[in-house]
C-alpha positions in Angstrom: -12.5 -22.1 -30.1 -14.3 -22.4 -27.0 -13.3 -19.3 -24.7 -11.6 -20.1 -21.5 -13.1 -19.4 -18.0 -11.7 -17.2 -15.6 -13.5 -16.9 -11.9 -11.8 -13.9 -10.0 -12.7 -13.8 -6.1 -11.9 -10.0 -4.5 -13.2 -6.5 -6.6 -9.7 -5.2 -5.0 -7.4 -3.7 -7.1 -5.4 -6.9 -7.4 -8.8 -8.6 -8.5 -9.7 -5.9 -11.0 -6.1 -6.4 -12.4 -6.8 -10.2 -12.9 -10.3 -9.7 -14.7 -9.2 -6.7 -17.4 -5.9 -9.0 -18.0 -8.0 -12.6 -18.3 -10.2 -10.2 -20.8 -8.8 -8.7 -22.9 -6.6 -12.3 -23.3 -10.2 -13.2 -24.5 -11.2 -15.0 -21.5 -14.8 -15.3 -20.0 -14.8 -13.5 -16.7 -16.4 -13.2 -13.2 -15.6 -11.6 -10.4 -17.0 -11.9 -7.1 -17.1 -9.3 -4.4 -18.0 -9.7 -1.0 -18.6 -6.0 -0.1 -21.6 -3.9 -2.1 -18.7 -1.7 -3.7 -15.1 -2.8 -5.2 -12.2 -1.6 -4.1 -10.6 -3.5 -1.3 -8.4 -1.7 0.6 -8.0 1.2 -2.2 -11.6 2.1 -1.7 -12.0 6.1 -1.0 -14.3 7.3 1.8 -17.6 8.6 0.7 -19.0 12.2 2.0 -17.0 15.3 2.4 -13.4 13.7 3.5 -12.4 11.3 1.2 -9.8 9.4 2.7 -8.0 6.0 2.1 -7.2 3.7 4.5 -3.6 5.0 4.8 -1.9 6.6 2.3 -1.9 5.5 -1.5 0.4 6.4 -4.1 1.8 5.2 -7.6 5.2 4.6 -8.3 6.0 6.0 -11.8 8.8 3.9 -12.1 6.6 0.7 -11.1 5.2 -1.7 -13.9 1.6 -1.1 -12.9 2.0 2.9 -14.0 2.7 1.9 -17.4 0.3 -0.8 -18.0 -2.2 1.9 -16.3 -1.3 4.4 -19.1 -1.9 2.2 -21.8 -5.2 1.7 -21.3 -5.8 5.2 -20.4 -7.0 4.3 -16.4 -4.5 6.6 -14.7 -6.9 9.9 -14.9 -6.1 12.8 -13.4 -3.5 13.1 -11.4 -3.1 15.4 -8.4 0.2 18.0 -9.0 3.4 17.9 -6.9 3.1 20.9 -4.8 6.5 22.5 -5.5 5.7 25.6 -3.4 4.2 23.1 -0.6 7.7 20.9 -0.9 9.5 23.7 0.7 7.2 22.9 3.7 8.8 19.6 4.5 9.8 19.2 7.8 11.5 16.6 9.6 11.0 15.7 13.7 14.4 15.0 15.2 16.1 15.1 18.6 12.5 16.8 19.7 12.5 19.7 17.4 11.7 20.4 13.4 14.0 20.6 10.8 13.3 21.6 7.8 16.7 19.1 6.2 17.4 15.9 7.8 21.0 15.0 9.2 23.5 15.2 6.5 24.4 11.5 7.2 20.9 10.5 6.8 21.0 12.2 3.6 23.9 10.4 2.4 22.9 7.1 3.3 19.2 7.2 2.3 20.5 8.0 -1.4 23.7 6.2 -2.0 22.7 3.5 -4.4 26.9 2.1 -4.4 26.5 -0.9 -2.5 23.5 -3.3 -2.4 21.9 -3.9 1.0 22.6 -8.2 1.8 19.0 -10.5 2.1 20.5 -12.1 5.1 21.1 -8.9 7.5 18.6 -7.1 9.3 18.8 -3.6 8.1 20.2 -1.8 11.6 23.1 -3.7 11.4 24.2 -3.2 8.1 23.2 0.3 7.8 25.4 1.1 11.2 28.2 -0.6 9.6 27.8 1.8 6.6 26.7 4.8 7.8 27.1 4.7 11.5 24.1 3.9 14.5 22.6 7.3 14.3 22.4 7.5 10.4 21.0 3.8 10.7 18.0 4.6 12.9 16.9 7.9 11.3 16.8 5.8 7.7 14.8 3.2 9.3 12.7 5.6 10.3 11.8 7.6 8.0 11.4 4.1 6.1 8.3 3.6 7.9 6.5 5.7 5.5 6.6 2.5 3.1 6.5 -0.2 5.3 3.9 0.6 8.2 6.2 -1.4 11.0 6.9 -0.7 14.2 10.7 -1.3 13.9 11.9 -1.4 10.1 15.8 -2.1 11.8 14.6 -5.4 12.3 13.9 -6.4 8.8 15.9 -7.7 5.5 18.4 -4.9 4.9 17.9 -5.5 0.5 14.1 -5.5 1.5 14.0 -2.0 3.6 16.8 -0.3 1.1 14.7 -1.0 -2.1 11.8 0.7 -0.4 13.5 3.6 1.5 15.4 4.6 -1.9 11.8 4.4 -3.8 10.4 6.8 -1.2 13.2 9.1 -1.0 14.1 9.3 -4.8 14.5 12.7 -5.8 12.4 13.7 -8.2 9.6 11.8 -6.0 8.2 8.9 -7.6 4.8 9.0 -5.5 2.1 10.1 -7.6 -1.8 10.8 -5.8 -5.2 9.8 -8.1 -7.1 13.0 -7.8 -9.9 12.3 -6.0 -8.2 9.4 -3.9 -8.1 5.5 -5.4 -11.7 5.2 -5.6 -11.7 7.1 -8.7 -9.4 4.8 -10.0 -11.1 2.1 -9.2 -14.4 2.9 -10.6 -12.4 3.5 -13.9 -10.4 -0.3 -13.5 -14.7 -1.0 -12.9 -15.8 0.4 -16.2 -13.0 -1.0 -18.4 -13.6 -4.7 -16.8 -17.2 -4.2 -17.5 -16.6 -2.8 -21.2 -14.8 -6.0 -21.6 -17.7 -8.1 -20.6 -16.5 -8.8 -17.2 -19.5 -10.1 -15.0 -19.0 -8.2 -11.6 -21.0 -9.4 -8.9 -21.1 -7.9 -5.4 -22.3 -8.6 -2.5 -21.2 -11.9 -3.4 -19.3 -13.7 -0.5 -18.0 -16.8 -1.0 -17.1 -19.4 2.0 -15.5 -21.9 -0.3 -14.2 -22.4 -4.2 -16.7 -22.5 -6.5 -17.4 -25.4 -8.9 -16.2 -24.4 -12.3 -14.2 -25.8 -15.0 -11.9 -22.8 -15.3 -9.5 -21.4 -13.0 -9.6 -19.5 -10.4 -8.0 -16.3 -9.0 -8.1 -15.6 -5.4 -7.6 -11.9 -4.6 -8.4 -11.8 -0.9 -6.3 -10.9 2.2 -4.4 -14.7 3.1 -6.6 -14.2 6.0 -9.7 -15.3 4.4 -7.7 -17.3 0.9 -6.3 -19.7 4.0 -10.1 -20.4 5.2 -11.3 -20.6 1.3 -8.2 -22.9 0.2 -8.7 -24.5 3.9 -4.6 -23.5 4.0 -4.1 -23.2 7.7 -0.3 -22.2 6.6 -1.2 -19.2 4.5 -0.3 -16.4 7.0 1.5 -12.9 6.2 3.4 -10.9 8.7 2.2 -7.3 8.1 2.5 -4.2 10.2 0.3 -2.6 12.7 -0.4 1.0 12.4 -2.7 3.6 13.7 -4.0 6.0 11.3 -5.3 9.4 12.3 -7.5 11.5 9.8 -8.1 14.4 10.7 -9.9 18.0 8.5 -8.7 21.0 10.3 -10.0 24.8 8.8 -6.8 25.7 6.8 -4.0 27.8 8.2 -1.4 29.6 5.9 1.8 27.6 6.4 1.2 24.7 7.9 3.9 22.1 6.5 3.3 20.1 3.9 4.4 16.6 6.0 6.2 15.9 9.3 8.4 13.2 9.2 9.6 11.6 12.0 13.1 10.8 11.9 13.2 9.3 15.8 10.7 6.4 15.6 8.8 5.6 12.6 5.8 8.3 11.5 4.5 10.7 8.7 1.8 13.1 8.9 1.0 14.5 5.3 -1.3 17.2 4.5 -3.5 15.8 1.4 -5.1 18.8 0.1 -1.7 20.5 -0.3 -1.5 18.5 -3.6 -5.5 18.1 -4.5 -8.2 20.4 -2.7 -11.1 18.4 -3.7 -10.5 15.8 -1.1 -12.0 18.5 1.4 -14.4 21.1 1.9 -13.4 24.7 0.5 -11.9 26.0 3.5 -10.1 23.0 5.4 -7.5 20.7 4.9 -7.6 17.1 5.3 -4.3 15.6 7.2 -3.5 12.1 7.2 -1.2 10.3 9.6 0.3 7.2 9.8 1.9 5.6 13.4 3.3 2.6 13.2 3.0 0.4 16.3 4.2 -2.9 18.0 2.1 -5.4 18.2 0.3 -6.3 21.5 1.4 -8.1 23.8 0.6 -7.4 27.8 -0.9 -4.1 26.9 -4.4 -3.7 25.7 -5.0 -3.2 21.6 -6.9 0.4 23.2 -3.5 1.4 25.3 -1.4 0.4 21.8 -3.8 2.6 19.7 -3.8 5.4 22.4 -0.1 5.3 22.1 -0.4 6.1 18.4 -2.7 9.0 18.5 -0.4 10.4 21.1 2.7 10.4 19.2 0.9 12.2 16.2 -0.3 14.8 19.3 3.3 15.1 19.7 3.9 15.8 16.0 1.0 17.9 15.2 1.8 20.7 18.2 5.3 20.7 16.8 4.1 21.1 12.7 0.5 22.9 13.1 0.5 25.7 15.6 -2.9 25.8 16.9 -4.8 22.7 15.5 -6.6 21.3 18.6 -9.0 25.0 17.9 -8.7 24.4 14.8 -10.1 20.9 14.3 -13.5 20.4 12.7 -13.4 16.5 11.7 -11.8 13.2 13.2 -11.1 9.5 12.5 -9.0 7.0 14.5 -8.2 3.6 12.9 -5.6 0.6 13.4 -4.7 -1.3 10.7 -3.7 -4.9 11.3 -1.7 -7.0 8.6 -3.3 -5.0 5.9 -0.2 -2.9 4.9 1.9 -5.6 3.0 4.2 -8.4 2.9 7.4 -7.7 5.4 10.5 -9.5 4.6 12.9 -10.7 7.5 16.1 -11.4 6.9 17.2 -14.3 5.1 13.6 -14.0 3.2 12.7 -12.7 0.1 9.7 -12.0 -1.7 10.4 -15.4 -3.3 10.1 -17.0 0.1 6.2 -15.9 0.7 2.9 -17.6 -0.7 3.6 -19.3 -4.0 0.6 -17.9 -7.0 0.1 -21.2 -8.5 -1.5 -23.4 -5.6 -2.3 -26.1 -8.2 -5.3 -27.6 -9.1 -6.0 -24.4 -11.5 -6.2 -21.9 -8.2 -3.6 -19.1 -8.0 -3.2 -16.8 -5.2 -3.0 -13.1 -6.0 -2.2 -9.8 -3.5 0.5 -7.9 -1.6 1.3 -10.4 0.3 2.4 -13.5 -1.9 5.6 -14.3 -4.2 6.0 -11.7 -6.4 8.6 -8.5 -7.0 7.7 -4.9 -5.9 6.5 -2.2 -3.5 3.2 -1.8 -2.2 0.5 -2.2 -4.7 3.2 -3.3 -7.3 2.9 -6.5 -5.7 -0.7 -7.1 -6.0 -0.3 -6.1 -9.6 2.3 -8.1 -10.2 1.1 -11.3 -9.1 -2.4 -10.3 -10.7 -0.6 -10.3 -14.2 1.3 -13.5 -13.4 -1.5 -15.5 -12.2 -3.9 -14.9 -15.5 -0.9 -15.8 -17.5 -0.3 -19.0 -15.5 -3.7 -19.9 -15.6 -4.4 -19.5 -19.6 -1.0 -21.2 -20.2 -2.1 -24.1 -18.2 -5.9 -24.0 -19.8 -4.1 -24.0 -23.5 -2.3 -27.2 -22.5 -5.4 -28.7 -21.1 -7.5 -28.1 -24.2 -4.6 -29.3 -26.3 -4.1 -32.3 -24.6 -7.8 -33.3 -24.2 
């Protein structure tokens, strides 16, 4: 039988997901990558810091951890610090804690009553818990979502994430040597599989081929290749501040900030090798508004100043201290966000007919984070080969 076709368009991890599941279904496979490495947004900085573009975790209890496993990609992974837990500290009311409000407690893991799709989540958290309870759980929320002003968004959409992040025993889980190791093992299995990976390989519009095709881009650049003026995502706007300081005994493990959305987590706690011998590499994440009268500089200024405000509370001493720094703001590249009314049913369909499908965090399918791009990675190669079977049948 005449093997099916598969064209993939992104080397992201939602791409790489859509290639090792077309092949190993048996399909004929290329992938096309604009930049010269794969990796997306989960590529790992190269040189002595080697940071993500925000923080990047696995879920255990997502589907993407076990279909990982199976096929032996997970690799090492980095050791809860259980000595480093006791060192988590949370900013409220302008001092550190090192428990949260026994409200916030309460509310962030009761699991009784389902949050409703069609209520923002400040409302229906004050009605549960009360106001103050309400904002410190959207807060601390942030840490999943990378917006501004969680409150504001689908109550079942925010709960589902803020009881993943605050489950107890954790569910994040780091790659050891940050997600560029994992990608370069997702790399070799495609390419043990006969996937033909091709890079530097931009594409302006769909290729002609008589197979589908997956397109694992941001919607920013699937809208200009599907000419799809409506595909548009509403993600959040954050600054991230990296920062390698020369290590200190005690500094906290993270600061989370239970007044107005922000985390600052000390990587190397949990795996050294992402720094030189010595220092520590600190990664922070402030969630901003988007502009409007303001300059983009005065909103990013405004980030970097509220992890200031963090760091002279949590790491006595860092400004001296400081031997390495990276400012960033990240724009819609953080996920799909769910207002209320909306759920993840409501965004970008997979199947855009004509044999495309649409694949990434930001389209119709179930999950947090990453979960999403896997999800609708898995979904779209088994749309497509079902459609291709009929095809061949009927022809």
């Amino acid at each position: 039988m005449q093997r099916h076709r598969i064209t993939v368009i992104g080397g992201g991890f939602a791409g790489l997901t859509a290639a090792i599941t077309a092949a190993e279904a048996g399909a004929e496979v290329t992938l096309h990558e604009a930049h010269h490495t794969l990796g997306g947004r989960a590529r790992t900085a190269e040189g002595p810091y080697r940071t993500n573009e925000g923080p990047h975790a696995l879920y255990r209890r997502g589907p993407h951890w076990t279909w990982l496993a199976q096929r032996g990609l997970l690799g090492p992974l980095a050791p809860l610090p259980t000595r480093e837990a006791a060192r988590f500290r949370f900013h409220h009311a302008g001092a550190l804690r090192r428990t949260p409000p026994l409200r916030f407690l309460r509310h962030t893991l009761r699991t009784a009553e389902q949050a409703p799709v069609d209520s923002d989540f400040r409302t229906w958290a004050t009605r549960v818990a009360g106001p103050e309870a309400a904002a410190q759980a959207a807060a601390y929320s942030g840490v999943a979502l990378f917006h501004h002003d969680p409150g504001a968004l689908s109550a079942r959409f925010v709960q589902e994430r803020l009881h993943r992040a605050a489950a107890l025993p954790p569910e994040a889980r780091y790659v050891r040597g940050g997600w560029g190791r994992l990608v370069e093992r997702m790399a070799a299995r495609a390419r043990e599989l006969g996937v033909r990976i091709e890079t530097k390989s931009r594409l302006t519009e769909l290729p002609l081929t008589d197979g589908p095709v997956v397109v694992a881009t941001s919607l920013a650049a699937a809208s200009g290749l599907l000419g799809d003026a409506s595909l548009r995502g509403e993600g959040g706007r954050t600054v991230l501040l990296d920062l390698a300081l020369r290590t200190r005994k005690g500094d906290p493990f993270v600061v989370s900030d239970l007044d107005a959305p922000g985390w600052i987590e000390r990587f190397t706690a949990q795996d050294p090798s992402l720094a030189p011998a010595g220092e520590q590499l600190i990664q922070a994440q402030l969630p901003i508004a988007p502009p409007s009268s303001a300059s983009s500089s005065a909103s990013k200024a405004d980030g970097v100043t509220h992890a200031e405000r963090l760091l002279d509370l949590g790491f006595p001493g860092w400004r001296e201290r400081e031997v390495w720094r990276r400012e960033a703001v990240s724009s819609g590249r953080t996920g799909a966000l769910d207002r209320p009314g909306t759920t993840w049913r409501d965004r970008p369909a997979i199947d855009r007919g004509d044999g495309v499908y649409l694949v990434g965090d930001e389209v119709a399918a179930p999950g947090v984070l990453s979960e999403v791009s896997f999800t609708s990675a898995v979904e779209a190669v088994s749309l497509a080969l079902r459609a291709r079977r009929l095809d061949l049948k009927s022809a």
